[in-house]
N, C-alpha and C positions, 0 to 999 in steps of 0.2 A: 806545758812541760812534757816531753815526750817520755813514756816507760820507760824505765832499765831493771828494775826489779822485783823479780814476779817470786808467787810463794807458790807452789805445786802442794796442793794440802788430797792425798788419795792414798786409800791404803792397801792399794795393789802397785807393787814394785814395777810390774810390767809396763801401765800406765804412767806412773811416774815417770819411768825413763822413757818413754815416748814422747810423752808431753817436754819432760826436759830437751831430748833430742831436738825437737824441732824450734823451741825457744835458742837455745845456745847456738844453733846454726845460724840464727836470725843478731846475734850479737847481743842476747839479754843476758843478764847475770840472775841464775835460778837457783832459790835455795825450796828443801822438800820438808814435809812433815809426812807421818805418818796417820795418824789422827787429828781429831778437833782440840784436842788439849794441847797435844804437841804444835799445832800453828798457833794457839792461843798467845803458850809461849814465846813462839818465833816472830811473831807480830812486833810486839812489843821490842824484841833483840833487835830482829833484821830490819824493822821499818819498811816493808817492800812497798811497793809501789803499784801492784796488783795484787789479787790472790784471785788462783784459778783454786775452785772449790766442791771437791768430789760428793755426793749426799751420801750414797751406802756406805757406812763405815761403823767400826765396832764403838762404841761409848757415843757419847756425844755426836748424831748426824752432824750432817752439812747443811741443813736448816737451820739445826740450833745453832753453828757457829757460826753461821752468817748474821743470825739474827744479836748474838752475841756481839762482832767486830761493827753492827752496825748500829748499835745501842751503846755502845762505848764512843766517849768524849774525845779519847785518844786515838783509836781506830774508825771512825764511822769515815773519814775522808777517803779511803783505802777502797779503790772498787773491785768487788768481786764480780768473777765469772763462773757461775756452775757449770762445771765438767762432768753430766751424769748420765748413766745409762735409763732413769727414769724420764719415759720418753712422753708423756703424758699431759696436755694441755693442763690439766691440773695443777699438775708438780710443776710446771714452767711460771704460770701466775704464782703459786704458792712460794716460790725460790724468790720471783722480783720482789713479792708482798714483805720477804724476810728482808729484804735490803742488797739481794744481787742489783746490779746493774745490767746484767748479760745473762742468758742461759742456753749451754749449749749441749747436744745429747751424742752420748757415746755412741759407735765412734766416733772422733771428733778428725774431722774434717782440714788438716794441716790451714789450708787457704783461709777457709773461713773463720778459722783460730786467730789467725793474724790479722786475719781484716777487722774483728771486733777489737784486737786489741787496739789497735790504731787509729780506731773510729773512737777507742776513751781518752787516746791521748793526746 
């Protein structure tokens, strides 16, 4: 079953609307959160179909929620992709170890955005 809906979890506005820009041109339906609590909840609302998943963020990282949606019985199907500026062979294994499927380092690359996602779906 091919994507349609992706969840932008990053709590720079800037990125978010980049990241959404290039999804909605491509025909995906994108919904954002601001933090890891606020996609916790959206999870659950919106049902998406990916979640692109930013790590620096104020409460709650993007480790912990990954590791969060992908220990949950209700979210673990849901594949994430990190969207981080830590650019660090470390942080890359430490993000798939959390339950990413995907990890990719700011700035993010339009093409190769869309080719992981298509390679999940």
């Amino acid at each position: 079953m091919a994507i349609q809906k992706v969840l932008i979890v990053d709590d720079s506005p800037t990125e978010r609307y980049f990241l959404t820009d290039i999804l909605v041109k491509k025909g995906y339906s994108v919904s954002t959160a601001e933090s890891g609590e606020e996609a916790l909840q959206k999870i659950k609302a919106d049902k998406p179909e990916l979640i692109l998943m930013d790590v620096v963020m104020p409460g709650q990282n993007g480790f912990q929620v990954t590791r969060s949606i992908a220990r949950d019985p209700e979210t673990q199907h849901v594949p994430i992709i990190i969207c981080t500026s830590k650019g660090q062979e470390t942080d890359r294994i430490w993000g798939l170890r959390q339950g990413a499927r995907d990890y990719i380092v700011k700035p993010v690359d339009p093409a190769e955005l869309l080719a992981k996602i298509a390679a999940l779906g």
